[in-house]
C-alpha positions in Angstrom: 43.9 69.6 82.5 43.7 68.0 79.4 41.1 68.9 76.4 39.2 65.8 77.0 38.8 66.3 80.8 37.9 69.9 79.8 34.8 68.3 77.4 36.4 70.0 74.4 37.0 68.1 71.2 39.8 69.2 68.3 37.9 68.6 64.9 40.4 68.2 62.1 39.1 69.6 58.6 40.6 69.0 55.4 42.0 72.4 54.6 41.3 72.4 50.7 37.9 71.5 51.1 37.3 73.8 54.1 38.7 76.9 51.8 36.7 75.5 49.1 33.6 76.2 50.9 34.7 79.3 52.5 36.0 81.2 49.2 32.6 79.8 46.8 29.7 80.5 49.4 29.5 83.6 49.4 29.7 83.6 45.8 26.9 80.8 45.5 24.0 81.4 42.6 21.2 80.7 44.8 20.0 78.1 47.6 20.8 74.7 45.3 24.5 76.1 44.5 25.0 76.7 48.5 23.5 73.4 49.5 25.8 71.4 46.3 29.0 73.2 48.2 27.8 72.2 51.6 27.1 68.3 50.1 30.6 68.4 48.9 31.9 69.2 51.7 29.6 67.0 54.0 30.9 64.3 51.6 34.6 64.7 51.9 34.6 64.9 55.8 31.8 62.5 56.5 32.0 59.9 53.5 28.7 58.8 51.9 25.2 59.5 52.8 22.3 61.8 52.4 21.4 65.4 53.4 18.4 67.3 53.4 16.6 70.2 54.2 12.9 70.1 55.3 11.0 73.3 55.9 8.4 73.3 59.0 5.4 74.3 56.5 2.3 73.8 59.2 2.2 72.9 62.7 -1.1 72.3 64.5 -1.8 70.9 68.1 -1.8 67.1 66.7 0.8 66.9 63.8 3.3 69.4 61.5 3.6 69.0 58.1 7.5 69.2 57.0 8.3 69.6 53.1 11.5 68.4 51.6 13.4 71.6 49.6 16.8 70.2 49.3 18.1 66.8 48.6 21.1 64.9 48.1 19.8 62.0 46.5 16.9 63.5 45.0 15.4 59.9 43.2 15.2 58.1 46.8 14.0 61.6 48.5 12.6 63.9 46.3 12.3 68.1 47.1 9.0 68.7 47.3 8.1 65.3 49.2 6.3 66.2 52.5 5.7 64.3 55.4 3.1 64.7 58.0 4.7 63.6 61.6 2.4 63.1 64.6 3.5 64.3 68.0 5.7 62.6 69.1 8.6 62.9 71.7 11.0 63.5 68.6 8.4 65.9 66.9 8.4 67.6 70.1 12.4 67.8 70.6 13.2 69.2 67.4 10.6 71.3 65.9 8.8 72.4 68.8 11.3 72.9 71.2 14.2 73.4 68.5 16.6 70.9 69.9 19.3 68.7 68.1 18.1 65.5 67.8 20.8 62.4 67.1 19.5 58.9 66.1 22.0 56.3 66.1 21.5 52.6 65.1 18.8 50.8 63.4 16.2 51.0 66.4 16.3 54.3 66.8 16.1 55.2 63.1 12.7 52.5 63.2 11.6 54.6 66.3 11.6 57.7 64.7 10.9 57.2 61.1 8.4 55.7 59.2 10.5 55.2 55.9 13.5 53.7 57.8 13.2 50.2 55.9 14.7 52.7 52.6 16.8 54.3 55.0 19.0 51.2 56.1 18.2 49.7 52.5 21.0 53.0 51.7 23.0 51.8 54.2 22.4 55.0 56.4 22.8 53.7 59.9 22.6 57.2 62.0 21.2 60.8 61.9 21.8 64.1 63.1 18.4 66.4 62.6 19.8 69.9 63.0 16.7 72.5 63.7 17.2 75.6 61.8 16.0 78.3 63.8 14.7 82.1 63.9 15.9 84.6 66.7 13.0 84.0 68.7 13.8 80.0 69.0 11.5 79.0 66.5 12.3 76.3 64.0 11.3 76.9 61.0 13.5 74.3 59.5 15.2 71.2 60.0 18.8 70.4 59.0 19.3 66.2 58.5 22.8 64.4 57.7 22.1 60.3 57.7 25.7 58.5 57.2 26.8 55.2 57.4 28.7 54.6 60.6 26.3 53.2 63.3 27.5 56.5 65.6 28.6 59.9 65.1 31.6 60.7 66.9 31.9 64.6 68.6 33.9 65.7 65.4 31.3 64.6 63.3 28.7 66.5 65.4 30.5 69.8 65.4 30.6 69.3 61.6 27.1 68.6 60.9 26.3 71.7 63.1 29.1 74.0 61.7 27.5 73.0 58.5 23.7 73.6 59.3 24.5 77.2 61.3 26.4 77.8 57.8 23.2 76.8 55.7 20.9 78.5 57.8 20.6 82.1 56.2 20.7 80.2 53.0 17.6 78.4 53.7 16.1 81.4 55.0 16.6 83.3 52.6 15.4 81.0 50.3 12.3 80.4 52.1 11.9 84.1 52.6 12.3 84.0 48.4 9.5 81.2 47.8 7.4 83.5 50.3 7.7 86.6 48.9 6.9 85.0 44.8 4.1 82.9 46.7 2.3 86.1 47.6 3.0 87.8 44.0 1.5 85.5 42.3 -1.4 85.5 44.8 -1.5 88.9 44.1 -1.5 89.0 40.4 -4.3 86.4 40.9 -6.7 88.3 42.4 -5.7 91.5 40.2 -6.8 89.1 37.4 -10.3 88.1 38.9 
């Protein structure tokens, strides 16, 4: 049996970018030097287009409010942009239920997002939203690669994932960060009062 008839897929890497990665990570100064590494990477195997990171900040029975705190083009999607997405069936998959979501083509980018006239005006013609999850299954951020083929093939998938499970102590960390000084200066607020 061959490894197509078994469902598994051989994703080629190239090695000087993939020990690139490996060697510096650990190293990296903070949540912006670990996502620049994972950009250059992303770029090298995937060619051009956008990644972010948007944290889950507030869910509620009708919408969740997501906020941007990574960006690879930061003029066209700035961090600290937030978005306020309805419940929808992709609202649902992804940050409720913490399941990949992959959006390939211009209708399915229109069917999911409200900004996809700038999105194809980039010349991003697919998406993989990763959901960056806690132990207990919970997403408490998402993981998005846009590129500009109209469909990801399996290697790319296993890349984009590879890359998010990578990111996603880093982003947790770094969340766990802006928490942490959040309630500091709360703190030294009402010391203050």
């Amino acid at each position: 049996m061959s490894d197509s008839e078994r469902g598994e897929v051989l994703v080629s890497l190239p090695a000087d970018a993939f020990s690139v990665l490996c060697e510096r990570l650990p190293r990296a100064e903070g949540f912006d030097d670990s996502m620049g590494l994972a950009e250059r990477f992303r770029q090298t195997v995937l060619g051009d287009g956008l990644m972010t990171v948007n944290r889950v900040h507030a869910a509620s029975e009708r919408d969740v409010l997501l906020q941007r705190i990574w960006s690879s083009r930061p003029q066209e999607y700035p961090v600290g942009g937030t978005k306020l997405k309805s419940m929808t069936n992709w609202t649902r998959q992804l940050l409720l239920r913490g399941e990949l979501f992959i959006g390939e083509g211009l209708g399915a980018l229109q069917d999911v997002f409200d900004d996809a006239q700038l999105i194809t005006s980039m010349g991003l013609r697919a998406v993989m939203n990763v959901p960056l999850v806690r132990q207990d299954g919970s997403c408490f951020a998402t993981f998005n690669v846009l590129g500009t083929r109209e469909r990801w093939t399996t290697g790319d998938q296993v890349v984009i994932r590879l890359l998010a499970e990578l990111m996603r102590p880093q982003a947790a960390g770094y969340l766990a960060d802006m928490a942490a000084s959040a309630r500091s200066h709360q703190k030294a607020m009402s010391t203050h009062s």
